[in-house]
VMD Tcl script that draws the C-alpha trace (Angstrom):
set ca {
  {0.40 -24.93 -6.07}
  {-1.10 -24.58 -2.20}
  {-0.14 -20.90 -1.55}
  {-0.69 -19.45 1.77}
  {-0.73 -15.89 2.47}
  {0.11 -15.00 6.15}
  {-0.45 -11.89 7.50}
  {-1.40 -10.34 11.05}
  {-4.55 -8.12 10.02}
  {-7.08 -7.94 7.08}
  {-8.53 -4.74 8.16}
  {-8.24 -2.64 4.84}
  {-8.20 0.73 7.28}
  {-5.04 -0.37 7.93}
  {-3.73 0.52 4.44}
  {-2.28 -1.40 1.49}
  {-0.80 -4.42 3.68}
  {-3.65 -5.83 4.12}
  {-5.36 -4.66 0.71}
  {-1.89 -6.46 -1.14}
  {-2.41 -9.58 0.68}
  {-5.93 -10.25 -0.26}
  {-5.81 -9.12 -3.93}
  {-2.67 -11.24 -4.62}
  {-4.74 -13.98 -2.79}
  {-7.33 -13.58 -5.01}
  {-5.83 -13.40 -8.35}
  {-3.84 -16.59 -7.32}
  {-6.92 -18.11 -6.65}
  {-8.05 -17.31 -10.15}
  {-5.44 -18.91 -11.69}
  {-6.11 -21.72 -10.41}
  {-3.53 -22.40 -7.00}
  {-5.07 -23.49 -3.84}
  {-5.27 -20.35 -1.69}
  {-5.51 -19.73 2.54}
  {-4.77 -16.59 4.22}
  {-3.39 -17.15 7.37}
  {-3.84 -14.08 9.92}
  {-3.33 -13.64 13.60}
  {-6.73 -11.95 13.93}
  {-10.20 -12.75 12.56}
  {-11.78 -10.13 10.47}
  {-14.02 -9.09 8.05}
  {-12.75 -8.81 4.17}
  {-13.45 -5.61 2.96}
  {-16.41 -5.59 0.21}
  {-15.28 -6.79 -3.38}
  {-11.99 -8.27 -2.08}
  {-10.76 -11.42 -2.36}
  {-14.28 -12.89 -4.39}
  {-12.28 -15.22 -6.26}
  {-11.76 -17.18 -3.17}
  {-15.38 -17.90 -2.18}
  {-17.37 -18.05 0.73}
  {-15.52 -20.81 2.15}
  {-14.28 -19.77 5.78}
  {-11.31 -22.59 5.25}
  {-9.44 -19.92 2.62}
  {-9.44 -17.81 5.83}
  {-7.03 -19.43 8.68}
  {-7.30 -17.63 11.95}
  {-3.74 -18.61 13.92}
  {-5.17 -17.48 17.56}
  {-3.94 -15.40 20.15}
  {-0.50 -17.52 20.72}
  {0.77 -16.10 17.40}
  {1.50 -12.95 18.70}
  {3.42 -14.30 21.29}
  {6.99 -15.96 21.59}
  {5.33 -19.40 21.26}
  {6.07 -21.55 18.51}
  {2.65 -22.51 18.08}
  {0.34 -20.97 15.71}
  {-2.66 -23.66 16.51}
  {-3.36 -26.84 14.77}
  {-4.89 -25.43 12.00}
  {-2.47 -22.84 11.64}
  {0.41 -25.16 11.97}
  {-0.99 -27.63 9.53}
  {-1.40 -24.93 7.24}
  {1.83 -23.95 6.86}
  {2.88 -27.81 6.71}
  {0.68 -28.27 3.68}
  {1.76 -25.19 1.67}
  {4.32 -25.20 -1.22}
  {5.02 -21.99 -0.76}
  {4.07 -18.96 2.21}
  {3.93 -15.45 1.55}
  {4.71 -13.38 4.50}
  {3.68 -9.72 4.74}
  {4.83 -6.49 6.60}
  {8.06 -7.09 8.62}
  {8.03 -6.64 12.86}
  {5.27 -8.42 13.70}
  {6.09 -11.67 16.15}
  {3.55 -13.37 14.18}
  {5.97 -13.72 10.92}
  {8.63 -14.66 13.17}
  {6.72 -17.54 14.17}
  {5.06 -18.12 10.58}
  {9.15 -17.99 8.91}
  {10.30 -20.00 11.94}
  {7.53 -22.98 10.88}
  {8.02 -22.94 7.40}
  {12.00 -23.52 8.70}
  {10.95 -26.53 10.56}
  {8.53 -28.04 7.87}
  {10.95 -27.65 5.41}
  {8.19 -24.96 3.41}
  {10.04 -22.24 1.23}
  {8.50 -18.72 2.32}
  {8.63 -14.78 0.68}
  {9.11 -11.89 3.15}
  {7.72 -8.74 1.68}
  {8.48 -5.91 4.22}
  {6.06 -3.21 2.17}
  {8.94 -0.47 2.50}
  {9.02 -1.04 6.35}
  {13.14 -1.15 5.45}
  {13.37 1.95 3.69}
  {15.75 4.62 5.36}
  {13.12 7.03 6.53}
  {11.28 3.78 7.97}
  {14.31 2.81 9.68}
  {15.25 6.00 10.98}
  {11.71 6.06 12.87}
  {12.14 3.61 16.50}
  {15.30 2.87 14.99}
  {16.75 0.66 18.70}
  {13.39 -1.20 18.84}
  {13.87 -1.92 14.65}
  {17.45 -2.95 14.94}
  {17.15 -5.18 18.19}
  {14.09 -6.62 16.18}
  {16.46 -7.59 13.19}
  {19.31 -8.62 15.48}
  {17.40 -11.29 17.65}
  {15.32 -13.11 14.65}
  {14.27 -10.33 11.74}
  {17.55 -11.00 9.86}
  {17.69 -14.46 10.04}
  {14.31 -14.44 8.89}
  {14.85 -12.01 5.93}
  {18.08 -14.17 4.51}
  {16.08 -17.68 5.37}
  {13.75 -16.75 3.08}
  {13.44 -17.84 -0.62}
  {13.00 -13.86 -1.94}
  {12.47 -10.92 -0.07}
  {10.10 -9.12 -2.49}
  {10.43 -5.39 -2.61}
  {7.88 -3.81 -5.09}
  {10.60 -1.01 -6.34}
  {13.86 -1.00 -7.27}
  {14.75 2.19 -4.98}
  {13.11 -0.03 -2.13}
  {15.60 -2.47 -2.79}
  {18.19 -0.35 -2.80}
  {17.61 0.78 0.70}
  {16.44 -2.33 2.13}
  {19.03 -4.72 0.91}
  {21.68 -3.25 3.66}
  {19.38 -5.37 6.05}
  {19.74 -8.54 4.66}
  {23.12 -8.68 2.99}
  {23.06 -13.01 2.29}
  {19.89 -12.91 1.00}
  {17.80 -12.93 -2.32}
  {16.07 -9.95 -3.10}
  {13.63 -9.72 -6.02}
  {11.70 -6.84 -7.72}
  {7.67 -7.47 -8.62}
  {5.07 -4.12 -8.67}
  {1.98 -5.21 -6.25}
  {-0.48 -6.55 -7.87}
  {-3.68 -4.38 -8.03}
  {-7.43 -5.46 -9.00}
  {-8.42 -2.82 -11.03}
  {-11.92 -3.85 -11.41}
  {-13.19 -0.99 -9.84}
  {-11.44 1.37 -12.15}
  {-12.71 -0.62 -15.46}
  {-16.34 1.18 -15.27}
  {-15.81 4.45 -13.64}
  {-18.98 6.02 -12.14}
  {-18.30 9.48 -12.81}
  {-17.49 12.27 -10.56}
  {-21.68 13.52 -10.02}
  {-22.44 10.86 -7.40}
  {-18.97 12.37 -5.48}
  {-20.62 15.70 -5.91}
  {-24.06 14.80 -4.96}
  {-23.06 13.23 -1.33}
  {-20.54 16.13 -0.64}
  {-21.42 19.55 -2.46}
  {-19.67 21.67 0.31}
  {-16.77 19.82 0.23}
  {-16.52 19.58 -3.84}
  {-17.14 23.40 -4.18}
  {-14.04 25.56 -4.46}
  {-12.67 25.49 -7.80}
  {-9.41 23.65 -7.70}
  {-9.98 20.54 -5.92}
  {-7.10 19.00 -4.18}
  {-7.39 15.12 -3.14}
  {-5.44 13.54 0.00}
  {-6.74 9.84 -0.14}
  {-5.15 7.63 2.17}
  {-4.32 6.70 5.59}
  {-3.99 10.20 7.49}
  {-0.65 9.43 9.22}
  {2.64 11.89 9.77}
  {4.96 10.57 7.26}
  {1.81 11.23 4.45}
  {2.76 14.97 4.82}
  {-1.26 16.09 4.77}
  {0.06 18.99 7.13}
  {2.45 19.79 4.25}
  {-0.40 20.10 1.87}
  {-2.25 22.29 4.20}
  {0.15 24.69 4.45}
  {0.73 24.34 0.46}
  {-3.05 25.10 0.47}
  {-2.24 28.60 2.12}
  {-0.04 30.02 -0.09}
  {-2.11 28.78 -3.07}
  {-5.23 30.62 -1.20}
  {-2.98 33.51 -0.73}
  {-2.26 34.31 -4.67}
  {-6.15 33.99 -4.67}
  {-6.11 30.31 -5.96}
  {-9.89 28.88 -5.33}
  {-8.69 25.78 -3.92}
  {-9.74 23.38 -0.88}
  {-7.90 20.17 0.09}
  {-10.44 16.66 0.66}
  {-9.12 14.45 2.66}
  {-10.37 10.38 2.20}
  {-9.14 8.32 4.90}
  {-9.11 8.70 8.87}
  {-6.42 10.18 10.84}
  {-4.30 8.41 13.26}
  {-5.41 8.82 16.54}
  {-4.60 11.74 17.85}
  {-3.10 13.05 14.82}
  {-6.78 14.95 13.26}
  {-6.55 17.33 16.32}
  {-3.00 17.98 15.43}
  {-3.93 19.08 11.93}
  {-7.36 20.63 12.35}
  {-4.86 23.17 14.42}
  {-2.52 23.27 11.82}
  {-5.44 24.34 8.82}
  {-6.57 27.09 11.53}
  {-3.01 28.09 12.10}
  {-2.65 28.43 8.19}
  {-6.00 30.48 7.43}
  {-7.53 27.64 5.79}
  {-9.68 25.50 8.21}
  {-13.23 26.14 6.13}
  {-11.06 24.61 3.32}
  {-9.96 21.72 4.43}
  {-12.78 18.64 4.29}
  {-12.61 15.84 6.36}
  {-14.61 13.18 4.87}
  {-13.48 9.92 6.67}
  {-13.07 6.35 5.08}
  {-14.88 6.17 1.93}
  {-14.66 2.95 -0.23}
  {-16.52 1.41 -3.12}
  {-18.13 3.38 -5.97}
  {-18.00 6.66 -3.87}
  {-14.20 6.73 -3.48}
  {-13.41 6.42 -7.03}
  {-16.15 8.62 -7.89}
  {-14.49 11.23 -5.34}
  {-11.29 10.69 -7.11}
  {-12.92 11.48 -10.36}
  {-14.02 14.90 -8.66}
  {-11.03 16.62 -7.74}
  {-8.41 18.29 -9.71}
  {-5.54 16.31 -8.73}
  {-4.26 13.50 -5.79}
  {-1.40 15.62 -3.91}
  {0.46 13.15 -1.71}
  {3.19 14.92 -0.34}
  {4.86 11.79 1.90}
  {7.63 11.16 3.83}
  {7.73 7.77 2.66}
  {6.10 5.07 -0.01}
  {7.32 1.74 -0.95}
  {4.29 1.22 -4.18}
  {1.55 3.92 -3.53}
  {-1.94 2.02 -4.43}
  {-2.94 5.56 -4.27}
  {-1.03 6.72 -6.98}
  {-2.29 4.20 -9.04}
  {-5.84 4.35 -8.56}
  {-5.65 8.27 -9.24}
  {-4.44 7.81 -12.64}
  {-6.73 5.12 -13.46}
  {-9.34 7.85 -12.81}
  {-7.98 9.90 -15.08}
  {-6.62 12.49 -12.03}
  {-2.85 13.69 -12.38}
  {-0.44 12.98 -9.45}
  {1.80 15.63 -7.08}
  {4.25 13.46 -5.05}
  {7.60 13.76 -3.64}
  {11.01 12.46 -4.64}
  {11.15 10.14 -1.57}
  {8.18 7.87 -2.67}
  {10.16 4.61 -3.93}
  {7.97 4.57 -7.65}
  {8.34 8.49 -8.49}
  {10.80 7.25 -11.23}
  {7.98 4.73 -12.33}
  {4.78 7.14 -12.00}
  {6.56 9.90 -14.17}
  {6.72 7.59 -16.66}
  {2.78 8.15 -16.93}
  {3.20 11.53 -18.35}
  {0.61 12.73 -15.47}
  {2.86 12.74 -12.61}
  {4.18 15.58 -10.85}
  {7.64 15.13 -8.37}
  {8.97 17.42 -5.91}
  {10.61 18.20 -2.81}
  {8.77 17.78 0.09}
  {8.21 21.23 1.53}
  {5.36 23.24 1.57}
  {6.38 25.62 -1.22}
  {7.24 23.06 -3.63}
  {4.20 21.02 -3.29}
  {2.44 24.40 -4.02}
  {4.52 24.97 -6.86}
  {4.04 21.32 -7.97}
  {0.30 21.99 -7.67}
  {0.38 24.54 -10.00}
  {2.53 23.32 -12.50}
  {0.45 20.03 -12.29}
  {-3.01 21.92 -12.94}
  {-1.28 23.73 -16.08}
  {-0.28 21.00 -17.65}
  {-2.66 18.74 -16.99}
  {-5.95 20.37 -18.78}
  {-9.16 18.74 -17.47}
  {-9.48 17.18 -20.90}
  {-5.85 16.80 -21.85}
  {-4.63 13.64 -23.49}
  {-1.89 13.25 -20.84}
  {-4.69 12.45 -18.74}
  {-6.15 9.82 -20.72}
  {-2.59 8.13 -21.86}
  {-1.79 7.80 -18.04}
  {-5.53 5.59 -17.65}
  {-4.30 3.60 -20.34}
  {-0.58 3.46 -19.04}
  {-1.63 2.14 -15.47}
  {-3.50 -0.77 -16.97}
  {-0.94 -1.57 -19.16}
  {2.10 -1.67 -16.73}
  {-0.56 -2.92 -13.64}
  {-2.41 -5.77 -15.43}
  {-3.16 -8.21 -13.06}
  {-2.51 -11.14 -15.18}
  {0.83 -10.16 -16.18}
  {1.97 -9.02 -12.56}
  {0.26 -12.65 -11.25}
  {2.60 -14.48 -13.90}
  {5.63 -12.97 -12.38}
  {4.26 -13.48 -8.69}
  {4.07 -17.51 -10.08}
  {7.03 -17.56 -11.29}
  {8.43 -16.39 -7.62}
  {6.66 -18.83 -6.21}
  {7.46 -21.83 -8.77}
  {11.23 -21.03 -8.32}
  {10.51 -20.89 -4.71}
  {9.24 -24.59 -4.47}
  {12.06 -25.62 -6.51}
  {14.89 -24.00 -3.98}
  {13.86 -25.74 -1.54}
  {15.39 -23.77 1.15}
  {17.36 -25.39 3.68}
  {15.08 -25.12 6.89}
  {16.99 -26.37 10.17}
  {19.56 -23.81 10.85}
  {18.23 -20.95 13.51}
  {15.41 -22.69 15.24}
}
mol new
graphics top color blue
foreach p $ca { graphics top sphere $p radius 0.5 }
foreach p [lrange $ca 0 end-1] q [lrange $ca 1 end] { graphics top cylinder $p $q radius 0.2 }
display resetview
């Protein structure tokens, strides 16, 4: 098959979007499909993604400036892109540029997926909630039940999102994750050499991420103080860089709560270094408003490091399943208590610890994930969806 991936931005600081995008590109590529991504902007792939689809800058479709507008053109090559494919992917959900990318693949008669990536979820939609309904009442709907499958990557997602697009075909697939950088893991010393002050404190709590509101880090924080305050060695590291605006925000917040010298901003760290930071701390406490999947999650257990979550992420049901997963409400005093029922049960060297490694490549394998992507797409090609109506 001639799969396109369309999506407005490929920077990975933007968070799993773009990182979903490219590593479903890439393991499509590697089994054998024909594979462009089709973005809105030109930029770099991050380092190690997307390998499988070579250096060749045709895999990489840049649809200009006019697909962020009202116009129905995406450019030539864009356009003849999209009349080429068998099937599009679309990702994320109120960008102008799907519009235009669902309302081509209408005209050519080319069968498309709409994955929103939770951007339908109740605590999503209750956030510019006029600007997100007039978006689904002008084209957003008729874009949604258009499409061959709106993919949601958890059932709960589903269950929230579905109220949006009553006539159409919703489907359930996890993302797909390369978890090549987990295979090999380099060991929590080079974390430790490249930031002792950081790693010091004896309980070592991880926020890894992008440093938004709805990610709760301000939660943690004040968690953080009343762990410090039953004389808990513990410091919070946060991976990942805050919106903008938003670090001044919670650099007040840490010296509101008594706990500024233990809070460790380390900014975006990728590669070897991030997983070897993961490998460092204690545990990952996410304490989020909102998740639809969770990379994050993932990656954590693959390192061996329990999770502390809430009840709102759409997977809790799925990461307790790992047997290293901690769920709570989202306040500050039960992600403290989480915290410490986490560390108790979850010994350094505890089998749970190990079992959840081994669980996340077992439920995550990229070839068995890819197979059910395939089948979307085969079934997909065969539909055939009727294009005309709505242009």
């Amino acid at each position: 098959m001639r799969i396109v991936q369309a999506i407005t931005n490929l920077d990975a600081k933007l968070g799993g979007t773009a990182r979903a995008a490219i590593d479903l590109a890439s393991a499509m590529a590697a089994q054998g499909h024909q594979v462009d991504v089709l973005t809105s902007r030109a930029s770099t792939l991050p380092a190690g993604w997307g390998r499988e689809l070579g250096a060749n800058p045709r895999n990489i479709v840049d649809a200009g400036p006019d697909a962020l507008l009202l116009s129905k053109s995406l450019g030539s090559e864009g356009s003849e892109t999209i009349r080429n494919a068998d099937v599009v992917h679309l990702h994320a959900m109120w960008e102008l540029f799907n519009i235009r990318v669902a309302a081509l693949c209408r005209s050519f008669d080319v069968p498309y997926i709409s994955t929103p990536h939770g951007m339908l979820d109740d605590w999503c939609m209750a956030q510019k909630t006029w600007k997100k309904r007039a978006h689904l009442a002008t084209r957003g709907a008729l874009m949604l039940e258009r499409a061959a499958f709106v993919h949601c990557t958890a059932k709960a997602e589903l269950a929230q999102s579905k109220k949006w697009f009553p006539n159409g075909r919703g489907t359930v697939i996890a993302n797909l994750m390369d978890l090549t950088p987990f295979e090999r893991l380099p060991g929590a010393a080079l974390a430790q050499k490249q930031f002792p002050d950081a790693l010091k404190a004896k309980v070592r709590l991880l926020f890894l991420g992008r440093v938004t509101p709805k990610k709760g880090l301000d939660v943690l924080i004040q968690a953080l103080a009343l762990l410090r305050q039953d004389q808990l060695d513990a410091s919070v590291v946060v991976v990942g860089n805050p919106d903008q605006g938003y670090g001044e925000t919670l650099t007040r917040c840490a010296r509101d709560c008594g706990v500024a010298e233990h809070v460790h901003f380390l900014g975006h760290v990728d590669g070897d270094l991030k997983v070897s930071i993961v490998e460092a701390c204690d545990l990952l406490v996410i304490p989020s408003n909102q998740e639809n999947f969770g990379f994050v999650f993932y990656e954590a257990l693959a390192c061996r490091t329990p999770v502390v979550t809430t009840n709102l992420v759409d997977t809790h049901a799925e990461l307790q399943e790992s047997g290293a997963a901690t769920i709570v409400e989202r306040d500050p005093k039960s992600i403290a208590d989480g915290i410490r029922f986490g560390l108790a049960q979850h010994a350094p060297h505890s089998a749970c610890r190990t079992n959840a490694r081994e669980w996340v490549f077992r439920v995550c394998d990229p070839k068995v994930v890819a197979k059910q992507f395939e089948r979307m797409y085969e079934t997909a090609r065969t539909m055939r969806v009727s294009v005309m109506a709505g242009l």
